[in-house]
N, C-alpha and C positions, 0 to 999 in steps of 0.2 A: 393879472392877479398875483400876490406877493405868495410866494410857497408856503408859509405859515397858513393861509389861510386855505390852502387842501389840505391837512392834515386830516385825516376821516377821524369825525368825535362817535358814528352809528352805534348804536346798541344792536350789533348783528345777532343776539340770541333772541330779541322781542320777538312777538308774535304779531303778525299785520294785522290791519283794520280796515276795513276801504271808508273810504273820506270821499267827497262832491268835487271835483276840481274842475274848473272851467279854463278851456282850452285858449292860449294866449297868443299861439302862431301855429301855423301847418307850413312846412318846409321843402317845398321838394328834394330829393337827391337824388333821384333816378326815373326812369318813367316808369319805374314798377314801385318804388317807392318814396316815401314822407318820412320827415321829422317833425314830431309832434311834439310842442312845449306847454307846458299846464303851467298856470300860473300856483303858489302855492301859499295862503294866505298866512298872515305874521301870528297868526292863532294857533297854526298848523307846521311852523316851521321845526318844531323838536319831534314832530312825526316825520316830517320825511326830511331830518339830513342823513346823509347816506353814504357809504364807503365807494369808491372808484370802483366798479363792475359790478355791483348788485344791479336787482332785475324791481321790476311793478308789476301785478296784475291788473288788470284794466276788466270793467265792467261793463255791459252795455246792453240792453235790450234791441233785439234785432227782428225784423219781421215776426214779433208777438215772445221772442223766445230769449233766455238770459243766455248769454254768451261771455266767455271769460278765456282772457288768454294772458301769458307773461310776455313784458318785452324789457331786456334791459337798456339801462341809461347809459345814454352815449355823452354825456356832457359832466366835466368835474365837478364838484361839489358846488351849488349855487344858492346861497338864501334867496326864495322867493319863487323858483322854477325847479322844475324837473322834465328832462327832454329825453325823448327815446326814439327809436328809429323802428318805424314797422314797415317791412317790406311785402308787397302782394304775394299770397303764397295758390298754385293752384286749386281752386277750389276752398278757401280760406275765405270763412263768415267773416272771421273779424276784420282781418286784414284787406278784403274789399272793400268791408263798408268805410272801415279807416280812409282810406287812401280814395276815396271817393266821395264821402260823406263829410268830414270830420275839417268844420271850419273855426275860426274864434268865434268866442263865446259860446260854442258846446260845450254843456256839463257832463263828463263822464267820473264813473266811482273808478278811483284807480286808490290801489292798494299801498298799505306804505310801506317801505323798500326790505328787501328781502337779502338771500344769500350771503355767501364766504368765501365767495371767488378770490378775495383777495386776503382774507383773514389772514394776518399774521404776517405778511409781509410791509416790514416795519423801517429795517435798517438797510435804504437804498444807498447808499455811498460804494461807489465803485459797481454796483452790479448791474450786469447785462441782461437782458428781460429781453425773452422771446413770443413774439404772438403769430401764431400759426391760425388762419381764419379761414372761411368761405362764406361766399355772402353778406347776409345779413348778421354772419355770425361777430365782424369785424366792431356788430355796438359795442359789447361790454370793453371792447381792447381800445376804444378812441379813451374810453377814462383812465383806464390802466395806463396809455403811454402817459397820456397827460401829468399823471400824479410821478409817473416815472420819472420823468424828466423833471420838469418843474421841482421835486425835491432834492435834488443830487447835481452839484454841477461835475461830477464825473461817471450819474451812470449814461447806460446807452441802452436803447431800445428797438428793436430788428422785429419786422412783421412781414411773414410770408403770407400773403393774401389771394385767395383763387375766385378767380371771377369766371362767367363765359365770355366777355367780351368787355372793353373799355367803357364801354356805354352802358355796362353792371355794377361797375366799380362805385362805394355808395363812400362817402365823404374823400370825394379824390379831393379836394381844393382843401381841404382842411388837413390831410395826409401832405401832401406837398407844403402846407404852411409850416408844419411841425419839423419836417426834414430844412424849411428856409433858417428855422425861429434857432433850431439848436444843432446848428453844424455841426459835422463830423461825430455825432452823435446818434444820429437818425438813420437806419438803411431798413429801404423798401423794395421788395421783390416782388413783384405782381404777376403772377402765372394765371395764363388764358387759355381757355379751353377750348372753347372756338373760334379764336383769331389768333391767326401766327406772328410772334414777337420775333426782334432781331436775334436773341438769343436764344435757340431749340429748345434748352433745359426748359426753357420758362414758358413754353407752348406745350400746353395737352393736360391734362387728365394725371391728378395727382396720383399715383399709385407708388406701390413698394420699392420700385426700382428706381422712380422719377425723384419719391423723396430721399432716398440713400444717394442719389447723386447731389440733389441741392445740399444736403446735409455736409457732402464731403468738400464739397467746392464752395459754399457759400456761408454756412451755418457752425462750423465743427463745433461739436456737443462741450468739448472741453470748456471753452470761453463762454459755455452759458450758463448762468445762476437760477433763473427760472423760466417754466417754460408756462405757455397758457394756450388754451388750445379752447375753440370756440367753432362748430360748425354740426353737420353734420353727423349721424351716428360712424357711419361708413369713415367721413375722414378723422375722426376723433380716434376712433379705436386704433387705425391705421398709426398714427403717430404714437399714439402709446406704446405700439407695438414694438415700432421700428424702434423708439427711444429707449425700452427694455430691453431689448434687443445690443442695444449699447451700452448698457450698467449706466444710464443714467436713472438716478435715485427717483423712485413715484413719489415720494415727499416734495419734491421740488417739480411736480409736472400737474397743474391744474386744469380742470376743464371742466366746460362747462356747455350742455343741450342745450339748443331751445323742442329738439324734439327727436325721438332715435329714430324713427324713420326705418322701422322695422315692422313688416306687417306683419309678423308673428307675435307681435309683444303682446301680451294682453291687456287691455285698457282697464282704469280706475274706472267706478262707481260715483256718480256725480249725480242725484237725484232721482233715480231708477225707484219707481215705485214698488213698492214691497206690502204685501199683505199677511196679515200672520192672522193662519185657521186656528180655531180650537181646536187642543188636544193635540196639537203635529210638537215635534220638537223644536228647542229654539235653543238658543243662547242669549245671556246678556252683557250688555254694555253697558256702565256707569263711565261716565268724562264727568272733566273738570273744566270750565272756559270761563275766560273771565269772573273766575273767586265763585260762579256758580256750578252746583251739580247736577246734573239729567243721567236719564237713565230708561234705556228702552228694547224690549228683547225682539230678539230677527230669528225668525226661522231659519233651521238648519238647513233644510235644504234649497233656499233661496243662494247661498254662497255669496251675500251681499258683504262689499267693504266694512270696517270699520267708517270708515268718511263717508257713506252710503245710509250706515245703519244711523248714526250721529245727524245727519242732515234731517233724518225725517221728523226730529225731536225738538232741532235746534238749526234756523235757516243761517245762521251766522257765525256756522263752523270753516272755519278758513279752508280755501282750496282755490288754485285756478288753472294746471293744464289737467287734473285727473289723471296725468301717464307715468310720474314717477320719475318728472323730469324736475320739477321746480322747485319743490320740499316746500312747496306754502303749507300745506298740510299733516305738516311734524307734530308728532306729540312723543311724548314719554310713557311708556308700557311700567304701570305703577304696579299690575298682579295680571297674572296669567299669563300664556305664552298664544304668539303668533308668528305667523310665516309671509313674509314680502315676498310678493310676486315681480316685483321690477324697482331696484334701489339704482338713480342714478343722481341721487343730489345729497345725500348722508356722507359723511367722512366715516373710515372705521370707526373713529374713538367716540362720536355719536351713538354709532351701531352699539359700542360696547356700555354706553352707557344708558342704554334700555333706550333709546329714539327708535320710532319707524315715520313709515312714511301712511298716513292713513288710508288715502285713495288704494293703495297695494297688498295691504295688510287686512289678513283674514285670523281667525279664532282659529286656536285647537283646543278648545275646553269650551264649559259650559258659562265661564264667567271670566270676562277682560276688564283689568281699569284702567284707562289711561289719559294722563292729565295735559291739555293743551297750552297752559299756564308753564310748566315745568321746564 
């Protein structure tokens, strides 16, 4: 494909929709997971063209119950398709029935594409791009090198990727095609957790010491331009740390959950039934969605979401992990104040500009407006 035509044209501030899409291929890459391609109808293609590392929400009725999770697209920009990689997660509705269930010609609502993983990174000539992964965290970084390379015949792109073992490892033949297609341009460092490689460094368990040595011997911070970071809460922070740690600039360090992996976090409100007595105290909520207004008051002491209180009014208010991970459920704080209980998908200058995240986001007054259209 000629580089003009990855150019990302997305409208990363729209607000998602979920659309019918019927499934075109199921792919294995691993025995714990699929690549799942949707075909995307020529009615539908200014809904989902999409930037190199945005994510989907995916919808799907599951033993009687609605189930909704994000996964991001692991494939460059395609008129026609959108491909993303779900991996089995322990005890994971979706991601079982996926990886089990889910053949062509299944019709699932998948959402159209989200995020700002890659916002703003514009002018690749000469720049070195870091992808630091584990897992499944490795989808959003196959589009990111793609669009890396493919636009720049002099930049280069380096991905530190943490598997348990070789047979974890989820687009090796496609990582090894990338390192064939654009020599001396490509370095791959693959560190194993449970299977010992020829070289120590790159056997075990990424921690503070393991990464300051790969850093010093393999990565030095100076010769990198950006970094993107995609995995786990544990290893995400870690590299922020160790990277601040090094006066390298947080403006040029992105990342991006599919989940924090922290049992303390407290969970968003996604449907929670809410009854309001006469005469108890309440609050209310007026939103804006799609050019229409609603309006519906929640008991005080229910301590229900904004995305909580909204759903019960309106079944077609965006949302799909509920954690604070995904930001489908952004709106703009038009009057009144609230407080976020877990922001991991807002950039500051969102924050600054009245965005929250609705699933996290609770009242401090008697009256909130906030518009989903904004």
């Amino acid at each position: 494909m000629a580089a003009q035509n990855l150019t990302p044209t997305a409208d990363t501030s729209r607000r998602g929709s979920f659309h019918a899409l019927e499934v075109a291929e199921v792919r294995p890459l691993t025995a714990e997971s699929v690549e799942v391609t949707f075909a995307v109808p020529e009615r539908l293609h200014g809904r989902f063209d999409y930037q190199p590392g945005q994510h989907v929400a995916l919808r799907a009725t599951i033993d009687g119950r609605e189930v909704r999770r994000s996964y991001s697209i692991c494939r460059p920009p395609t008129p026609g398709s959108i491909s993303v990689a779900i991996k089995r997660d322990l005890g994971g509705v979706f991601s079982s029935w996926a990886n089990e269930t889910l053949e062509p010609g299944t019709v699932v609502d998948v959402m159209s594409p989200q995020g700002t993983f890659t916002s703003g990174l514009d002018d690749l000539a000469g720049t070195h791009v870091v992808g630091i992964a584990a897992g499944s965290g490795i989808t959003p970084l196959m589009a990111v090198a793609h669009r890396v390379l493919s636009q720049a015949h002099d930049s280069r792109f380096t991905l530190l990727y943490t598997n348990r073992s070789q047979l974890d490892v989820m687009f090796v033949e496609e990582l090894a095609d990338l390192k064939d297609r654009y020599r001396g341009r490509v370095a791959l460092h693959h560190v194993l957790t449970r299977e010992q490689r020829t070289a120590p460094l790159l056997s075990g368990r990424i921690d503070e010491e393991r990464l300051t040595r790969i850093l010093d011997a393999l990565i030095p911070t100076a010769t990198v331009d950006e970094w993107f970071l995609c995995g786990p809460f544990e290893l995400v922070q870690l590299c922020r740390d160790v990277l601040a740690a090094r006066d390298v600039d947080p403006a040029h360090v992105r990342f991006e959950l599919f989940t924090t992996g922290r049992p303390e976090r407290v969970e968003g409100d996604a449907g929670r039934p809410v009854e309001v007595r006469t005469g108890e105290p309440t609050w209310r909520l007026d939103f804006t969605l799609d050019g229409q207004s609603a309006s519906v008051d929640s008991p005080v002491a229910a301590n229900e979401s904004i995305l909580n209180a909204a759903l019960r009014v309106r079944q077609d208010v965006p949302f799909a992990c509920a954690g604070g991970v995904c930001g489908t459920c952004r709106a703009r704080v038009v009057e009144g104040i609230v407080t976020m209980t877990e922001n991991y998908a807002l950039e500051p200058d969102e924050i600054e500009r009245g965005y929250v995240l609705t699933c996290q986001s609770h009242p401090k007054g008697e009256r909130v407006v906030v518009d989903y259209d904004g």
